[in-house]
C-alpha positions, 0 to 999 in steps of 0.5 A, a space after each residue: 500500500 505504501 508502494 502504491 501512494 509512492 508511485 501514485 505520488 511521482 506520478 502526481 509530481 511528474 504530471 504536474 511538473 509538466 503543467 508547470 510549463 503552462 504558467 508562461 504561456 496561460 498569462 501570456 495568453 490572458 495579457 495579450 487576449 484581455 490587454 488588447 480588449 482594454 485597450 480597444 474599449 479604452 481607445 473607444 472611449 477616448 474617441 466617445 469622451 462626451 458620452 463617457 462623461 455623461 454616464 459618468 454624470 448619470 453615475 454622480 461620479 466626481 468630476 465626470 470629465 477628468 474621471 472619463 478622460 483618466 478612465 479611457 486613458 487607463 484602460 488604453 495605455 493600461 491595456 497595451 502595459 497588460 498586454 505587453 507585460 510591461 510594470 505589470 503588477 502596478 498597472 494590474 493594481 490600478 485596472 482592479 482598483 478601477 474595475 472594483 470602482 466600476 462593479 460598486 458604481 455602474 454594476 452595483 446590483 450584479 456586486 450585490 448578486 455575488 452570492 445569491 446570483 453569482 452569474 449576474 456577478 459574472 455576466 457584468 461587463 467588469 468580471 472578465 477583466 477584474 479576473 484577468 486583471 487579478 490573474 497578472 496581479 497575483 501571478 505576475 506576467 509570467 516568462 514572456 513579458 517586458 517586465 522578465 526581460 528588463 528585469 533580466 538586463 538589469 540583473 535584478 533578482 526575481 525578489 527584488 524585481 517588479 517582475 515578481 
């Protein structure tokens, strides 16, 4: 039996390991995907600020023309950092801060709903983005990213780098 739960064991060890070499490419796969599609929602804004600003005035969010201009300025530049995996971890702090603000402004009943409703919670335009914005933060950008190439060229340890 101990034989058995040693085996099983490695076997679990090697499989695994072998998973492993998925982290880089999964999160180069969520920068690239959802980094571009902030960026496109980010440059739509932009290009709509008045209508922007008038939903941030529906909302009674505080100065709603700089808070439109900032948003669709974060979202776009935000969105290509994400994508390129460049001060990912800063930028991936301020896009969860925003799309937290988001969800508790604009989506207010879906966040209400995270429990007794958790597929409104998801079906809110946010929850994509919060998610893929929380994956970066907490797991860095992985191997195939801006961040991991300076850190590289700077000698920079992976402790004391933003890369992480």
């Amino acid at each position: 039996m101990k034989n058995l739960f040693r085996h099983l064991h490695s076997i679990h060890g090697a499989l695994f390991t072998y998973i492993a070499f998925l982290k880089s490419p999964f999160l180069l796969f969520v920068r690239l995907y959802w980094g571009l599609q902030l960026m496109r929602n980010g440059w739509a804004k932009l290009h709509n600020l008045q209508n922007v600003t008038e939903f941030f005035t529906s909302l009674h969010l505080p100065a709603p023309a700089a808070t439109a201009a900032f948003i669709s300025g974060l979202e776009f530049f935000g969105g290509i950092l994400l994508a390129t995996g460049l001060f990912s971890r800063i930028i991936s702090l301020m896009l969860t801060v925003n799309l937290i603000v988001a969800y508790i402004t604009a989506d207010s009943e879906a966040l209400h709903a995270i429990f007794s409703d958790p597929n409104k919670f998801m079906a809110a335009d946010p929850f994509t983005f919060l998610m893929a914005s929380l994956i970066v933060l907490i797991f860095g950008p992985g191997f195939f990213s801006l961040d991991t190439i300076f850190t590289r060229a700077l000698g920079w340890s992976r402790s004391s780098s933003p890369a992480g």
